[in-house]
C-alpha positions in Angstrom: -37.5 -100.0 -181.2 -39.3 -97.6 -178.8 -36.6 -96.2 -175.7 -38.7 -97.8 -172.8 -39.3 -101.2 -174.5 -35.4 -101.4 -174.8 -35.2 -99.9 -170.8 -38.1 -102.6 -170.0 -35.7 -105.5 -171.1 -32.8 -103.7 -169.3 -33.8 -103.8 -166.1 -35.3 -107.5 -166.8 -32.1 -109.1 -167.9 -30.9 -106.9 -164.5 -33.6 -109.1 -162.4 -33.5 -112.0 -164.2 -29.4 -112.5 -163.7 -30.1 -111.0 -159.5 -31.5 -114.1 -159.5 -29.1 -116.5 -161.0 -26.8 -114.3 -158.8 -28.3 -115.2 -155.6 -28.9 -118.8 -156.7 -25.4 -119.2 -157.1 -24.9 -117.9 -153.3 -27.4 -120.2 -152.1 -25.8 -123.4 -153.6 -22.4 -121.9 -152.5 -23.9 -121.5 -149.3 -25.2 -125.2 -148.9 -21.8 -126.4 -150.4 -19.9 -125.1 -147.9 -22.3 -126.1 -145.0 -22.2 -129.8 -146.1 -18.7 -130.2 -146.9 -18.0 -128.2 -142.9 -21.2 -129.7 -140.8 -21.9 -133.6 -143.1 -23.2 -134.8 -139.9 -26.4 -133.7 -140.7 -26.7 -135.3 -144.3 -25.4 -138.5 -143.1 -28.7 -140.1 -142.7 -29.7 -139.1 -146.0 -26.4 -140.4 -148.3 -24.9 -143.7 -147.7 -21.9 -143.3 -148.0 -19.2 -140.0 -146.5 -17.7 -140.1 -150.2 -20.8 -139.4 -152.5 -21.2 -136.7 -149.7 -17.8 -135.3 -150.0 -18.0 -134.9 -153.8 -21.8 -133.5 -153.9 -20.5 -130.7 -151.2 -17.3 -130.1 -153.6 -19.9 -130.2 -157.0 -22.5 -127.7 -155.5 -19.2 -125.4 -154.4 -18.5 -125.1 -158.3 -21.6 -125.1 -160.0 -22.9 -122.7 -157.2 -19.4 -120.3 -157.6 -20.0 -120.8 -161.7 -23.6 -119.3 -161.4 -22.5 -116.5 -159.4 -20.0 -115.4 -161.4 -22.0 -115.5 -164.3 -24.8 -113.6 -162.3 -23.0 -111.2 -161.4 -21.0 -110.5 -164.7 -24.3 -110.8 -166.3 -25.7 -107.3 -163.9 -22.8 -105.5 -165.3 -23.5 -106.1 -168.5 -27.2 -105.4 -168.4 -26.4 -101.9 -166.4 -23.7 -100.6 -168.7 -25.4 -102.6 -171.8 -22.2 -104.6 -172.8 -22.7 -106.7 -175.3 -19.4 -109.0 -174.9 -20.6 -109.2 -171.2 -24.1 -110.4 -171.8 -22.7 -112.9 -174.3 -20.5 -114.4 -171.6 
């Protein structure tokens, strides 16, 4: 396999997991505004507890994604394998 096909697919696993990375800030982001400020959301859910558990749930997938994200860029930089197959 030719040097810059195998440096083209570096840097786009690098992109590719930037984004899960800031994916998983953004739902970590809205996680933590809904479960501090549910005023805002009330009019949307019914009741406070579905509320209470979808602010907890996007905390987790949202902390999930950027871990992976970001575990993800270190393997793509230093082209670890055992990284990139977490």
């Amino acid at each position: 396999v030719p040097m810059g096909v195998l440096s083209c697919m570096k840097y786009l696993m690098f992109i590719f997991n930037v984004l899960v990375f800031a994916g998983g800030t953004c739902l970590v982001a809205v996680g933590v505004w809904v479960a501090v400020d549910p005023a805002g959301f009330q009019d949307i859910m019914a009741t406070r507890a579905v509320l209470s558990a979808g602010a907890w749930l996007l905390l987790a997938v949202g902390i999930a994604l950027s871990l992976l994200g970001f575990l993800g860029c270190c393997g793509a930089l230093r082209r670890s394998r055992p990284l990139l197959l977490l």
